[in-house]
C-alpha positions as CSV (number, residue, x, y, z in Angstrom):
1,X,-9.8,9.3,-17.8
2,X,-8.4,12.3,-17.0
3,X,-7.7,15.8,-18.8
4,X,-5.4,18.8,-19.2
5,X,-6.8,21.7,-21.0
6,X,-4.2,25.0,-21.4
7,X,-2.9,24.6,-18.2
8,X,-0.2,27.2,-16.8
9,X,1.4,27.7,-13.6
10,X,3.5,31.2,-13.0
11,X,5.0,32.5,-10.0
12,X,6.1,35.9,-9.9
13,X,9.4,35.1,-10.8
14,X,9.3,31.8,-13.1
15,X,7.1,30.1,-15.4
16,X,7.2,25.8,-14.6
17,X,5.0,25.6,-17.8
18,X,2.6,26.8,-19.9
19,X,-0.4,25.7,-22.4
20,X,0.3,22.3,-20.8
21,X,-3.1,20.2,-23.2
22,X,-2.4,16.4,-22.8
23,X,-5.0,13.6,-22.1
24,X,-4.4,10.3,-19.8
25,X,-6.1,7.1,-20.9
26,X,-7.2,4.1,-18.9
27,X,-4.9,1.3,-18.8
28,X,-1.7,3.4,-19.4
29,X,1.1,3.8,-16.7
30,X,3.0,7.7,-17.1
31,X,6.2,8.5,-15.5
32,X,6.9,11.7,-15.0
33,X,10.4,13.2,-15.3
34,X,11.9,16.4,-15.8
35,X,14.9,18.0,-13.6
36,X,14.9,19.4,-9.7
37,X,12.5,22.3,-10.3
38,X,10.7,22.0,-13.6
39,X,7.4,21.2,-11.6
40,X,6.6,18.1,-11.6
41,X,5.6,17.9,-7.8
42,X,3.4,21.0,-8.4
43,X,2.3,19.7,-11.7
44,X,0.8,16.2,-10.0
45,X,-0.9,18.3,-6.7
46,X,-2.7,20.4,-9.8
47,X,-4.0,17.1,-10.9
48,X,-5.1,16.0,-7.6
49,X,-6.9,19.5,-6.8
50,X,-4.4,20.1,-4.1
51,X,-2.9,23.6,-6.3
52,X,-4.8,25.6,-8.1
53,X,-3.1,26.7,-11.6
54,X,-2.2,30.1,-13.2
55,X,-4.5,29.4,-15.5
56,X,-6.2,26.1,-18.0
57,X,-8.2,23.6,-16.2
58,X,-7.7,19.8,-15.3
59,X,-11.4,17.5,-16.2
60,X,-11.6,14.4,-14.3
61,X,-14.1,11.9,-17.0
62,X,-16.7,9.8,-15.9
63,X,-16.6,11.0,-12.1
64,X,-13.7,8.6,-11.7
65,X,-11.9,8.1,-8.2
66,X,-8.7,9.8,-7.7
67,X,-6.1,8.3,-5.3
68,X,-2.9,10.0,-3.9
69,X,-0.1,9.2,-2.2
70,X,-0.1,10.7,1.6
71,X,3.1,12.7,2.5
72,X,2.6,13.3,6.4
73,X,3.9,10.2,7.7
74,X,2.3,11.5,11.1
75,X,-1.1,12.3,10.5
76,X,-2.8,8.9,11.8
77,X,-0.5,8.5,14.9
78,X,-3.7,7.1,17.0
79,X,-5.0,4.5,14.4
80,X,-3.6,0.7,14.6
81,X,-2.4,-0.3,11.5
82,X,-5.5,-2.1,9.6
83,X,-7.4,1.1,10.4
84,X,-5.2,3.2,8.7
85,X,-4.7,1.6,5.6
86,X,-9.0,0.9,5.8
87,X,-9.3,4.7,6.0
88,X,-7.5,4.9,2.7
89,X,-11.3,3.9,1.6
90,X,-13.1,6.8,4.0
91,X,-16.6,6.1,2.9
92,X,-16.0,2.2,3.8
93,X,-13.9,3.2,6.9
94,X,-16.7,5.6,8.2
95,X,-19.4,2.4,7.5
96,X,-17.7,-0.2,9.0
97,X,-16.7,1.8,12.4
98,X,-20.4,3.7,12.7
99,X,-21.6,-0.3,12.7
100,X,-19.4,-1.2,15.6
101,X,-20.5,1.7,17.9
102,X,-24.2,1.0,17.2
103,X,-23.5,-3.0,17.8
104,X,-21.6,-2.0,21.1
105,X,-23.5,1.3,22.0
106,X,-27.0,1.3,20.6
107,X,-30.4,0.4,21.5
108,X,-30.9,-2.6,18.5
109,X,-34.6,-2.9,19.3
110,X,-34.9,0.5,17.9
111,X,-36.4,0.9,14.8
112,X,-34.3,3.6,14.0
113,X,-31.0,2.7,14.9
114,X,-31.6,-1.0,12.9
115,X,-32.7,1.7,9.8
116,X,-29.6,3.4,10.2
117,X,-27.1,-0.1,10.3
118,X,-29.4,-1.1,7.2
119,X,-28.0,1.9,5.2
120,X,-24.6,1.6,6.6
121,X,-25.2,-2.6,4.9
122,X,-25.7,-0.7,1.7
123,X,-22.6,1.6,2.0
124,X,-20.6,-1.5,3.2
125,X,-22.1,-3.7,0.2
126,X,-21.3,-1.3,-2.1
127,X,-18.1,-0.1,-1.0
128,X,-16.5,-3.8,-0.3
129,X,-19.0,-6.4,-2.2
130,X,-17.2,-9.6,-1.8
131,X,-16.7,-8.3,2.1
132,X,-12.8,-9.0,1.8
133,X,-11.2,-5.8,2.8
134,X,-9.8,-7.6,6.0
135,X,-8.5,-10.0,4.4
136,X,-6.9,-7.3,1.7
137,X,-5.5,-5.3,3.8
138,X,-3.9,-8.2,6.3
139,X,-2.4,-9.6,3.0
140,X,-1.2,-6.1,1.8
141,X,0.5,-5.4,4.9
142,X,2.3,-9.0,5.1
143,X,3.6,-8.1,1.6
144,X,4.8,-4.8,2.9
145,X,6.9,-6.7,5.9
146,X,4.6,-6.1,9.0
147,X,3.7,-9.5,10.5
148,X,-0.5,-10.4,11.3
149,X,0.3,-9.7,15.1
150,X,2.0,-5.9,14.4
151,X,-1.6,-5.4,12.6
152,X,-3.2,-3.9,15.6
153,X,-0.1,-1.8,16.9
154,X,-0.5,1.7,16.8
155,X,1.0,3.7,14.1
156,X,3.1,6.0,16.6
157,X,5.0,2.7,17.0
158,X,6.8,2.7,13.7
159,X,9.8,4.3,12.4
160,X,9.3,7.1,9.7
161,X,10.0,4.9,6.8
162,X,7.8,2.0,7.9
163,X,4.8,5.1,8.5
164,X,5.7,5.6,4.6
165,X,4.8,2.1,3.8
166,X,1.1,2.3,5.7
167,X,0.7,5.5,3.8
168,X,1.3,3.7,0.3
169,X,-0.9,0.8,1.3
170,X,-3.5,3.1,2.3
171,X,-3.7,4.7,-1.3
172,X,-3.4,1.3,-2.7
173,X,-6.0,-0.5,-0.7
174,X,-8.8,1.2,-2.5
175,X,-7.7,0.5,-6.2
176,X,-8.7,3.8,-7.4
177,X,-9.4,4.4,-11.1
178,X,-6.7,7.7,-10.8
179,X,-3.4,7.1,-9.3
180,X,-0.9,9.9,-8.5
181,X,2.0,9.0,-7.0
182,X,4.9,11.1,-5.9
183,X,8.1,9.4,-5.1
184,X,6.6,6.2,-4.2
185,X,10.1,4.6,-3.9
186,X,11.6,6.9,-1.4
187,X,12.3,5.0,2.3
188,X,10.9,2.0,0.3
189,X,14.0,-1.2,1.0
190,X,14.8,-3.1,-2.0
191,X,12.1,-5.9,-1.4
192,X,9.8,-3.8,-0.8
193,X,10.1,-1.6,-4.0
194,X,9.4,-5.0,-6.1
195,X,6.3,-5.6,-4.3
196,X,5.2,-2.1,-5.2
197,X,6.3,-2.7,-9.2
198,X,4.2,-5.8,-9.4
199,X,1.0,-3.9,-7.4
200,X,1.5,-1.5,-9.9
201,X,1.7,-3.1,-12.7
202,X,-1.6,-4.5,-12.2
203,X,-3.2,-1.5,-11.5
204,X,-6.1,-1.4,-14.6
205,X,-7.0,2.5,-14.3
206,X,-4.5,5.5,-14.8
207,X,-1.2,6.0,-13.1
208,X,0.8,9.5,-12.9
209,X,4.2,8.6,-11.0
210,X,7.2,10.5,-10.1
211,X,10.1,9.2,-9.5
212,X,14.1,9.5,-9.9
213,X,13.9,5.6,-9.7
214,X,15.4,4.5,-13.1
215,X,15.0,0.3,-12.9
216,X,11.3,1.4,-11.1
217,X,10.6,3.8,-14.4
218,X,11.6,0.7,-16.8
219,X,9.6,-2.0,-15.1
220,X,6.1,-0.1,-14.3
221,X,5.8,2.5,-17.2
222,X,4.2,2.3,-20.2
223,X,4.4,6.0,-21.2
224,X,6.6,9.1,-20.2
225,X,6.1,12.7,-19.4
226,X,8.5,15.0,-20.2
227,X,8.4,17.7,-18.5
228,X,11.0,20.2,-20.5
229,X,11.6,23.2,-22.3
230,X,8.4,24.8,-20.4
231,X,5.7,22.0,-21.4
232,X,4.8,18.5,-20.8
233,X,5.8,16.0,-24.4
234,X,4.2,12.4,-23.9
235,X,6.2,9.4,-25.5
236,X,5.2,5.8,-25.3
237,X,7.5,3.3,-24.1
238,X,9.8,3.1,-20.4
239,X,12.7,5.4,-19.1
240,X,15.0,3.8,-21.4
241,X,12.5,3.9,-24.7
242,X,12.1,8.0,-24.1
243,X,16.1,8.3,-23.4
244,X,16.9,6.8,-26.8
245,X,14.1,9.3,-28.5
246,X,15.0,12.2,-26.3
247,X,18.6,11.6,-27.3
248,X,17.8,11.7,-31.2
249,X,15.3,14.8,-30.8
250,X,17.4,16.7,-28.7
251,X,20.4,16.4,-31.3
252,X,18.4,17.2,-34.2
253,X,17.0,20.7,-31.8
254,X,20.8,21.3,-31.5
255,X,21.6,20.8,-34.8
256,X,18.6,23.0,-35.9
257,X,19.6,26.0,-33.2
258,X,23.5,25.9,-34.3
259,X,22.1,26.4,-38.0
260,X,20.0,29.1,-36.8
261,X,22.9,30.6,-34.9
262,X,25.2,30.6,-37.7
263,X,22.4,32.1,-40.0
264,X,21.7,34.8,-37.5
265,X,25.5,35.7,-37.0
266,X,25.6,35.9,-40.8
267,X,23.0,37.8,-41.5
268,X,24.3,40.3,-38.9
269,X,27.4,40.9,-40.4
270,X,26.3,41.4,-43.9
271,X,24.1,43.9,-42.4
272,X,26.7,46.0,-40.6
273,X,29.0,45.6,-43.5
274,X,27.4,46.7,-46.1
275,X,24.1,48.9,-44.4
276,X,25.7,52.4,-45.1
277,X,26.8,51.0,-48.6
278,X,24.3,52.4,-51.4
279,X,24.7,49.8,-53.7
280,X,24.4,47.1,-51.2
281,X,21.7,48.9,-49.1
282,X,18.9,46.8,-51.0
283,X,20.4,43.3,-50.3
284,X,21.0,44.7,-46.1
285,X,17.1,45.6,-46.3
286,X,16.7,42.4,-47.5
287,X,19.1,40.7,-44.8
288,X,17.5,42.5,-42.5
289,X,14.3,40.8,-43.0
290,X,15.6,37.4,-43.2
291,X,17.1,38.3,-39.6
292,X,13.6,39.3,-38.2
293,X,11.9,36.0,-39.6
294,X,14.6,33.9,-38.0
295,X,12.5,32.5,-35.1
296,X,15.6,31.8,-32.3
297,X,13.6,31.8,-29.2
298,X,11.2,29.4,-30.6
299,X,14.2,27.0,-30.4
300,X,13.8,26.2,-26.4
301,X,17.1,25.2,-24.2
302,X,16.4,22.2,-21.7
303,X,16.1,22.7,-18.3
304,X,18.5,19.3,-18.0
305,X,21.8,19.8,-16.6
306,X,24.3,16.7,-16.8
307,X,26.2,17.1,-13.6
308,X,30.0,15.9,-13.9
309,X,31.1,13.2,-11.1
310,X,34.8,12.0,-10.9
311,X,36.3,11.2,-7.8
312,X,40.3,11.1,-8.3
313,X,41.9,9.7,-4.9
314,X,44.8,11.2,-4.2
315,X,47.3,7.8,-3.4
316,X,46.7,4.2,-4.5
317,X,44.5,1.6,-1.4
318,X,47.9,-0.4,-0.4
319,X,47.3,-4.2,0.6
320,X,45.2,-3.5,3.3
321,X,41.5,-1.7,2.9
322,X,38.9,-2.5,5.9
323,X,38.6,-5.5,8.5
324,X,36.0,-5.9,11.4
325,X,35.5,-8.3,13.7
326,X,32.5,-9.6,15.8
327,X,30.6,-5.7,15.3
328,X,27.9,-5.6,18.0
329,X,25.3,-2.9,18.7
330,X,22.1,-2.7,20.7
331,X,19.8,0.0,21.0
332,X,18.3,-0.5,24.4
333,X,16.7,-4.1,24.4
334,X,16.8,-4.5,20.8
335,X,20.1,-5.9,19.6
336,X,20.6,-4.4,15.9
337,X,24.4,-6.1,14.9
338,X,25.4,-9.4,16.1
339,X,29.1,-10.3,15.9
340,X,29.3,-9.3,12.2
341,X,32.5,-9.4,10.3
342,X,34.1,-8.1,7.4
343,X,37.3,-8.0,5.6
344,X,36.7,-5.5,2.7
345,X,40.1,-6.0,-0.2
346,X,41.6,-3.4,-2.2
347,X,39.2,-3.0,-5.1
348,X,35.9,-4.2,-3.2
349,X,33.2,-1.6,-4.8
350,X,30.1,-3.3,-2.0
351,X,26.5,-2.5,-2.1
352,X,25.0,-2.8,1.2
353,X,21.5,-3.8,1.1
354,X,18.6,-5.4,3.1
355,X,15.3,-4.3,4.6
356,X,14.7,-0.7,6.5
357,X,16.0,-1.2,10.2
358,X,18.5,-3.9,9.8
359,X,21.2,-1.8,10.5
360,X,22.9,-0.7,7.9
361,X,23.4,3.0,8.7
362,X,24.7,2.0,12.0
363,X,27.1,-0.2,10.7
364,X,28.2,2.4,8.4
365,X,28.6,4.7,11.3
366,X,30.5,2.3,13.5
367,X,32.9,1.7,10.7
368,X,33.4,5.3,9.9
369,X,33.7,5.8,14.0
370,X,30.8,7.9,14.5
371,X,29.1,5.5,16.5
372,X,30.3,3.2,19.3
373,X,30.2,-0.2,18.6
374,X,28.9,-2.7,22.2
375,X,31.8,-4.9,21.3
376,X,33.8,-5.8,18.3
377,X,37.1,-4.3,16.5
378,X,37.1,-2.3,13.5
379,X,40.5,-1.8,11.5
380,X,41.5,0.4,8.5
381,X,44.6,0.2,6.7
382,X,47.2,2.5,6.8
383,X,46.9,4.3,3.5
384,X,43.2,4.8,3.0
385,X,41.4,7.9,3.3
386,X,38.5,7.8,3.4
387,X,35.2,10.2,2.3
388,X,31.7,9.6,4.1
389,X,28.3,10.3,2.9
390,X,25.9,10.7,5.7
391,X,21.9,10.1,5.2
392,X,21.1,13.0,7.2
393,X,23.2,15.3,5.0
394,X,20.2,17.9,5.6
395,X,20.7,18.1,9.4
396,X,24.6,18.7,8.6
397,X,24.7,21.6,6.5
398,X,23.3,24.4,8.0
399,X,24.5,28.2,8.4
400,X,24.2,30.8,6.7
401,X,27.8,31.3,4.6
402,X,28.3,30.8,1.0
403,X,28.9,27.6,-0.6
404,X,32.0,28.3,-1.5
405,X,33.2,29.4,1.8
406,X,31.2,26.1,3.1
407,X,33.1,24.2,1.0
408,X,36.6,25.9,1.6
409,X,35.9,25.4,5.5
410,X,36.9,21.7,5.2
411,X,40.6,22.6,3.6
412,X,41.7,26.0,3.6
413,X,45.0,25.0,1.6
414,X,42.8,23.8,-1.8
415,X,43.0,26.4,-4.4
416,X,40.1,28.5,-5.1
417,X,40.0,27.3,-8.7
418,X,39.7,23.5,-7.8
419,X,37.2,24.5,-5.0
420,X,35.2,26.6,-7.6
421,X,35.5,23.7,-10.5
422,X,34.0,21.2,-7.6
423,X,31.1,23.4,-7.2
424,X,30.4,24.1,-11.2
425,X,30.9,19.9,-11.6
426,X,27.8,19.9,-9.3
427,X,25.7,22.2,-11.4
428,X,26.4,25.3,-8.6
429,X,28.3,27.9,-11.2
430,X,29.0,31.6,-11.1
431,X,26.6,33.9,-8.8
432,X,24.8,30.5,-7.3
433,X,28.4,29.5,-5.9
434,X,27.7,32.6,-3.2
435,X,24.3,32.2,-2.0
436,X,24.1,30.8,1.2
437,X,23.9,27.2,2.4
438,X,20.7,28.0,4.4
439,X,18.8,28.6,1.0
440,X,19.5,25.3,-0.4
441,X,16.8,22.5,-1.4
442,X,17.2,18.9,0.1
443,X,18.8,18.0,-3.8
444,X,21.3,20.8,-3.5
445,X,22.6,19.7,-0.1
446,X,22.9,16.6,-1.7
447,X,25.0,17.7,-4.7
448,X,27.0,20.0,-2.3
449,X,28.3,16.7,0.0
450,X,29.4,15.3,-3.4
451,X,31.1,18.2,-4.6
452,X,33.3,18.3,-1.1
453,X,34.2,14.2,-2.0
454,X,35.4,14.8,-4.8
455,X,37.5,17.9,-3.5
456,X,38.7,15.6,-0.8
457,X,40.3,12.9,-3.3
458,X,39.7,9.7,-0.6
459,X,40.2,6.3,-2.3
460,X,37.7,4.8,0.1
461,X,34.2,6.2,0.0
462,X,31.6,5.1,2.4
463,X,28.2,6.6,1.3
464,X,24.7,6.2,2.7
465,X,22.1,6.5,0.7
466,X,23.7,9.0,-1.5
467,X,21.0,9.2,-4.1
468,X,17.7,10.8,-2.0
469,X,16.7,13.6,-3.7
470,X,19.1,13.7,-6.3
471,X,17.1,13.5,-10.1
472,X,17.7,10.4,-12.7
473,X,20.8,12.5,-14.2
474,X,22.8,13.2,-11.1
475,X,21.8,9.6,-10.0
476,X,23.0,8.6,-13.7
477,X,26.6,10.7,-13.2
478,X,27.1,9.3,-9.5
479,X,26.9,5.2,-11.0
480,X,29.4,6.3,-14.2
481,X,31.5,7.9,-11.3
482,X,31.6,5.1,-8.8
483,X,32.3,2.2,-11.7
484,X,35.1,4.5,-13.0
485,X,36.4,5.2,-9.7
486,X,40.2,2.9,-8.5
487,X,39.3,3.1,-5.3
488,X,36.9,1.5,-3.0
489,X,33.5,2.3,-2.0
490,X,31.1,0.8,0.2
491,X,27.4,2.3,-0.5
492,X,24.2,2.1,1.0
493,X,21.5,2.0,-1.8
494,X,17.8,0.8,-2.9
495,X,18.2,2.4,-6.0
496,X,18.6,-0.7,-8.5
497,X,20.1,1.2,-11.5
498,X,22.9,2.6,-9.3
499,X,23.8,-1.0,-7.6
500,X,24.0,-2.4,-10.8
501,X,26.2,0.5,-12.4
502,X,29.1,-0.2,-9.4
503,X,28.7,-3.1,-7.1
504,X,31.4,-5.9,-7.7
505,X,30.0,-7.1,-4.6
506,X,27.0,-7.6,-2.4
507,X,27.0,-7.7,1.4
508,X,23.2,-8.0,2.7
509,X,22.0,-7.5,6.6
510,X,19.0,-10.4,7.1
511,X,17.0,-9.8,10.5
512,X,17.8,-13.1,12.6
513,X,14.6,-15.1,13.0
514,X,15.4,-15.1,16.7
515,X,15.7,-11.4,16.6
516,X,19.3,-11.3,18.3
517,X,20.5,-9.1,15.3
518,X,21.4,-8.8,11.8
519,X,23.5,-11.5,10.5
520,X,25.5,-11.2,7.0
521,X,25.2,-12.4,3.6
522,X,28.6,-12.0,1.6
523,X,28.6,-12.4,-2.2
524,X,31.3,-11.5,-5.0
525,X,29.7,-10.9,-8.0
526,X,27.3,-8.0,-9.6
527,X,23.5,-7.6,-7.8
528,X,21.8,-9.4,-11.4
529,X,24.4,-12.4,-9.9
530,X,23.5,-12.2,-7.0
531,X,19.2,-12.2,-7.7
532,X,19.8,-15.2,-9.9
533,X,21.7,-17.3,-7.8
């Protein structure tokens, strides 16, 4: 279905891959996964003709149809709904709207114009045969959340993570025989994300999909791309299938290069020993060859870096953690929290969950008192301290100092070395630990909020969706780090794998069907409990 000969992409100062020859069949699913930066984003627009590479070529077979994801959540501000996800099929969307200005505009008597709607039939005919796409796309957005009488409301109207959702119906609608998607999950809620897992598991044709998504990886893949050590290395199975191989290969390449190593270091020192020695200068010759055979380069490192998470509170959550009573907050005429109450107990590790735009950001923010609640009380105890995650960590760090003096800004007392050893746990080590916060990618930021956490030692974290634009291994780290963790933590999350890793309980925000505000769902148990009861 689709084809990768020799293909290369250099920029003057790094190499993402090279001699990149792989073929993608019909009826298989790829993941694509590599860390921040190995080029997967770049690697999927080269597939979609959006980049052109350094060199190779990419053949599309059989003049297949190539769909891709949309990422400007803005660009059909002026279309109603339907429309936009009908234009996700252009040739169909041109037909169908050239038919209504003739029907409301034209002369029909006109031999002409009546030649012209007969072609547009055929375009129509062949585009939508079964004449359904209305009924598709009404369906497709119901699934999505967006009720038959929001279908004609413009798509300025919606919030930025509902425009996302119109964007992935709109590649969707279509069914193309090509799919390349690129973070399909991100600003997806939890309900949401399994509607999107069984569309795509039906798809029949080819899907390419990135995404740091672990549980989303495991259900919908068939086959993963690794995208390491310069190249792109195919292996059947899920997520967890190429973990367990990846594990076993990568140990036997370590094993292999530590061999090498040791082979190289002794061929060295025979050679400096004994290269001046006349009677030995025959066997140095010949050491000396052995050493120019010994292929170490050819023995790649991985671009993966583990990061290492641990959050240490400083003093022990006493008998009191978090109460709040009848939490109320409007927005205008739209009333978001209704009388919600909580009374969070030493130990309590919560996932917060439910749909975009119930309100769980602002109750985070009430609770952490960066937002005025309308009415209600909210009460911590006396010996928590607490850490906060914001979800618009990019619009926070900004300036041009280092990170480390970024970092030392928020407690000037901490010693260099732990402020340093916070930094290198994140992945930022030696010379990267002085460039400047201005110069770091929406990942970075990310890492860098976690790094000041765990230099803060609270034993009550509050984070917000800590896990946007972090890759499967920091994502990975941060779950290990939260279940290990004495303290509390209440987290905002769609990502399943990372729920599942912590949460001892599940609080969820359900819309009222009145619309008067969220209302609460309290359960204690693990999210798997929670699904199946």
């Amino acid at each position: 279905m689709l084809q990768t000969i020799n293909l290369t992409m250099r920029y003057p100062t790094k190499k993402l891959f090279e001699d990149v020859s792989i073929t993608l069949d019909s009826g298989k699913r790829y993941g694509l996964i590599g860390a921040n930066g190995a080029g997967k984003s770049t690697f999927l627009k080269i597939l979609s003709g959006e980049y052109e590479p350094s060199s190779g070529e990419v053949v599309i077979l059989n003049n297949a149809r190539l769909g891709v994801l949309g990422q400007d959540q803005y660009a059909f501000e002026s279309l109603s709904l339907k429309d936009a996800v009908l234009v996700g099929n252009k040739r169909l969307y041109d037909a169908l709207k050239r038919k209504e200005w003739l029907y409301a505009n034209a002369d029909l008597s006109d031999e002409a114009v009546n030649n012209e709607l007969s072609e547009l039939e055929i375009v129509c005919a062949e585009e939508d045969p079964l004449y359904e796409c209305e009924v598709v796309i009404e369906k497709i957005l119901e699934d999505l959340g967006f009720p038959a009488h929001t279908h004609q409301d413009l798509m300025s109207s919606l919030t930025g993570g509902d425009k996302f959702k119109i964007l992935l119906a709109q590649v969707l609608f279509p069914k193309p025989d090509i799919l390349l998607l690129d973070e399909p999950t991100n600003n997806l809620d939890l309900p949401s994300i399994a509607w999107l897992e069984d569309n795509l598991k039906r798809h029949e044709g080819t899907l390419v999909v990135i995404s740091h998504d672990r549980h989303f990886l495991n259900s919908v893949c068939t086959h993963i791309l690794d995208m390491d050590f310069g190249g792109v290395r195919e292996f059947s199975g899920n997520y967890d299938d190429w973990y367990i191989a990846s594990t076993l290969i990568s140990k036997q390449q370590e094993a292999e290069r530590n061999k090498k190593l040791k082979e190289k270091e002794e061929l060295e020192n025979f050679i400096r020993r004994f290269s001046a020695n006349a009677s030995k200068a025959k066997q140095a010759t010949s050491r000396q060859k052995q050493l120019e055979k010994l292929d170490i380069a050819s023995l790649k490192v991985s671009s993966r870096r583990d990061p290492s998470i641990i959050f240490k509170p400083n003093r022990t959550i006493g008998n009191e953690a978090l109460e709040c009573e009848n939490i109320s907050k409007s927005y205008g005429d739209k009333k978001v929290l209704d009388s919600v109450s909580l009374k969070i107990l030493p130990g309590d590790k919560i996932a917060l969950i439910g749909p975009n735009g119930v309100g769980k950001s602002t109750l985070l923010q009430i609770l952490v008192e960066e937002l005025k609640a309308d009415s209600g009380m909210v009460k911590w105890g006396a010996t928590i301290h607490r850490s906060y995650f914001p979800q618009n960590v990019s619009e926070q760090i900004k300036g041009e100092e280092s990170l480390y003096e970024w970092l030392r800004g928020f407690d000037k007392k901490k010693e260099s070395g732990e402020i340093r050893n916070a930094l290198g746990r994140m992945l930022f080590s030696g010379e990267e630990q002085e460039k400047s916060i201005s110069a770091l990618s929406g990942g970075e930021k990310h890492r860098m909020v976690l790094s000041k956490i765990m230099l803060e030692g609270g034993n009550f974290l509050v984070l917000d969706e800590p896990t946007n634009h972090l890759d499967l291994e920091s994502i990975i780290a941060l779950g290990e780090a939260l279940y290990k963790f004495s303290g509390n933590v209440i987290c905002v999350s769609h990502d399943r794998e990372l729920i599942d890793a912590f949460a001892n309980r599940i609080i969820e925000l359900v819309l009222d069907s009145e619309n008067n505000g969220a209302k609460v769902i309290d359960f204690r148990g693990s999210y798997e409990e929670y699904l199946n009861r």
